[in-house]
C-alpha positions in Angstrom: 50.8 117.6 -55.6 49.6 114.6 -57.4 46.7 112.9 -55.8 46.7 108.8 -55.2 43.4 107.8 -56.8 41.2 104.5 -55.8 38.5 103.3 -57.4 35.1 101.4 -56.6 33.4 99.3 -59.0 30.2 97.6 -58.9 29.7 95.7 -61.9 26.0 95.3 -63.3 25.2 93.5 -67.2 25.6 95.5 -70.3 22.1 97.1 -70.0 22.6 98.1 -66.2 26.2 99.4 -66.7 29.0 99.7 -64.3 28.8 102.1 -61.2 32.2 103.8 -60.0 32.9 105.6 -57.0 36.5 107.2 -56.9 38.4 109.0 -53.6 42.0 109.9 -53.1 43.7 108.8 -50.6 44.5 111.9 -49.0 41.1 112.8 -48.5 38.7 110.1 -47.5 35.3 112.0 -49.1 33.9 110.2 -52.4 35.2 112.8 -55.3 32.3 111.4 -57.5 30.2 108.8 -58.5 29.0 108.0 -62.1 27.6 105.5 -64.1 29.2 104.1 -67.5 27.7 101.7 -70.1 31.1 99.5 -69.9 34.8 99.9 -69.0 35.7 101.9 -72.6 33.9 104.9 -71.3 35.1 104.6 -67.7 38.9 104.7 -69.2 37.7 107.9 -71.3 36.5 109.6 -68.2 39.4 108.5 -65.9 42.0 109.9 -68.7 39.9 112.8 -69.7 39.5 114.0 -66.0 43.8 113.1 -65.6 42.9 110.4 -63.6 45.8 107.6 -62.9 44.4 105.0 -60.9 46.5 103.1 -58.3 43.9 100.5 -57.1 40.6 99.9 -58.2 38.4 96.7 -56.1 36.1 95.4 -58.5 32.8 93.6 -57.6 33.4 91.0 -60.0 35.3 88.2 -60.5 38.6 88.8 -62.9 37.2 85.9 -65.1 33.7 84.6 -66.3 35.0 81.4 -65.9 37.4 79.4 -64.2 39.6 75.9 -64.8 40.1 73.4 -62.1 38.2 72.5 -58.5 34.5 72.7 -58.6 34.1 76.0 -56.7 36.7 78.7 -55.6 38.6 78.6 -52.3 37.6 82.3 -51.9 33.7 81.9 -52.5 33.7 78.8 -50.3 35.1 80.8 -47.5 32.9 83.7 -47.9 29.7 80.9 -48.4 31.5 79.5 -44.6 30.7 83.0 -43.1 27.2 82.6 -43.9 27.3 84.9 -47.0 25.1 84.1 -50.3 27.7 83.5 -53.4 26.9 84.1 -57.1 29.7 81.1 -57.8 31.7 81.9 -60.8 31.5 79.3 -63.3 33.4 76.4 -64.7 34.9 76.5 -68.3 32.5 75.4 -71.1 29.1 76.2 -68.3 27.3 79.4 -69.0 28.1 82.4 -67.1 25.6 85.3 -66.3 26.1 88.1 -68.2 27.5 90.4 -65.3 30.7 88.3 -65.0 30.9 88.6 -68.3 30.9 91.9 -68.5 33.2 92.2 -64.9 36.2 90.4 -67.2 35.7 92.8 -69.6 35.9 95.8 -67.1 39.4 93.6 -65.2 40.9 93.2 -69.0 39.7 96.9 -70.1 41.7 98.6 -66.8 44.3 96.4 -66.9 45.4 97.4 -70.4 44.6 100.9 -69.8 46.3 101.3 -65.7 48.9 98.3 -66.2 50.5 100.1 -62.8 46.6 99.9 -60.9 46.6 97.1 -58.8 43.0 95.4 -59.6 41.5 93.0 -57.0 38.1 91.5 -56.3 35.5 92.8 -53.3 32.3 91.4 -52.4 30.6 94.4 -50.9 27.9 92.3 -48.8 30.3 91.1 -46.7 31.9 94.9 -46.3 28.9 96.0 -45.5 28.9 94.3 -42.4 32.1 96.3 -41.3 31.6 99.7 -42.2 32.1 100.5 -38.5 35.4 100.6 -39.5 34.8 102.7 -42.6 37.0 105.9 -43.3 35.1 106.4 -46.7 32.9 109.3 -46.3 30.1 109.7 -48.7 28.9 113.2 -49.2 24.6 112.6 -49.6 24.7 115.6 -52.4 26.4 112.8 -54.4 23.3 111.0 -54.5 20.9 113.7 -55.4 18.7 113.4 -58.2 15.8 111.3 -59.4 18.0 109.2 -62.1 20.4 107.9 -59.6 17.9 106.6 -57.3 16.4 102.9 -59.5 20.5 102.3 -58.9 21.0 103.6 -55.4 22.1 99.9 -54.3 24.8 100.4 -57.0 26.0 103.4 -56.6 27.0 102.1 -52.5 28.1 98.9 -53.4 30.5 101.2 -55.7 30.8 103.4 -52.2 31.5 100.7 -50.2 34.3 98.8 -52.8 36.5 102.2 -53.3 36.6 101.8 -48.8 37.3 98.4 -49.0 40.7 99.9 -51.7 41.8 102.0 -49.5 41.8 99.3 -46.7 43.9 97.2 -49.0 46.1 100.6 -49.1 46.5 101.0 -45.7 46.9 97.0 -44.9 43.5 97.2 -42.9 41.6 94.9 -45.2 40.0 91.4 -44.5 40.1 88.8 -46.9 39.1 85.1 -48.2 40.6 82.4 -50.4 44.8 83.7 -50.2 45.9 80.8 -51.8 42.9 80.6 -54.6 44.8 80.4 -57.8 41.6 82.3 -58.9 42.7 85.2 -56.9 41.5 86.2 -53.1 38.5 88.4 -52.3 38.9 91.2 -49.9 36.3 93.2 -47.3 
């Protein structure tokens, strides 16, 4: 039996990395979590391992920048519910480095996993309903001294690969659904 693989991505800057959680979807228990210096070794591991991913949420933006309105239907809604946005930026306005880096890791997947649906999370606001979490996350996953400086990472990474399989399973909330930019899910 082939297993149905999701994916949890917390995008940091090219020094910090990218932190990935992955589960099935038959079994709700984090399989692993690791930390890659960009999207090029993530692809190596996921194909190494036989990895085929069929969603992956991404806490990034699927571009740096943006053409059109001033802000983005999804961040204003999520900046509505009270929630603190990092706004992704206008064409020809400097973007931080970690939405830079985010494209790369939505370009990267999506030429490797053309058949892996990619959307955007925002695992602040999914943090605030893990009540109805299925996502189990062994603690042995977080053991050892390097992993803690990133701990916050490695959860947010955690707490995207739920918010996939809530996509999955149609349970998902979400902001901006007509945002040409794309919408957000939690």
């Amino acid at each position: 039996m082939t297993s149905t693989w999701l994916l949890g991505i917390d995008v940091g800057g090219t020094r910090k990395g990218i932190h990935v959680a992955a589960r099935t979807v038959e079994n709700p228990h984090v399989s692993w979590i690791k930390q890659f210096a960009g999207p090029k070794e993530l692809v190596e591991h996921l194909q190494n391992e036989g990895v085929t991913p069929v969603l992956a949420a991404i806490d990034a933006p699927p571009r740096a920048w943006r053409n059109g309105a001033v802000t983005r239907l999804a961040e204003r809604e999520i900046c509505a519910l009270g929630y603190r946005v990092q706004w992704t930026r206008r064409a020809g306005e400097p973007a931080p480095e970690w939405m830079e880096h985010g494209q790369s890791v939505w370009q990267t997947l999506r030429s490797a996993f053309p058949e892996c649906r990619l959307i955007e999370t925002f695992p602040t606001v999914a943090s605030d309903l893990l009540s109805s979490a299925d996502t189990v996350l062994p603690l042995s996953l977080l053991n050892g001294k390097e992993r803690r400086a990133t701990i916050k990472d490695y959860l947010d990474a955690v707490i995207a690969v739920d918010v996939a399989a809530r996509v999955l399973s149609g349970r998902a909330n979400h902001a901006g659904l007509d945002d040409p930019d794309g919408t957000i899910y939690f």
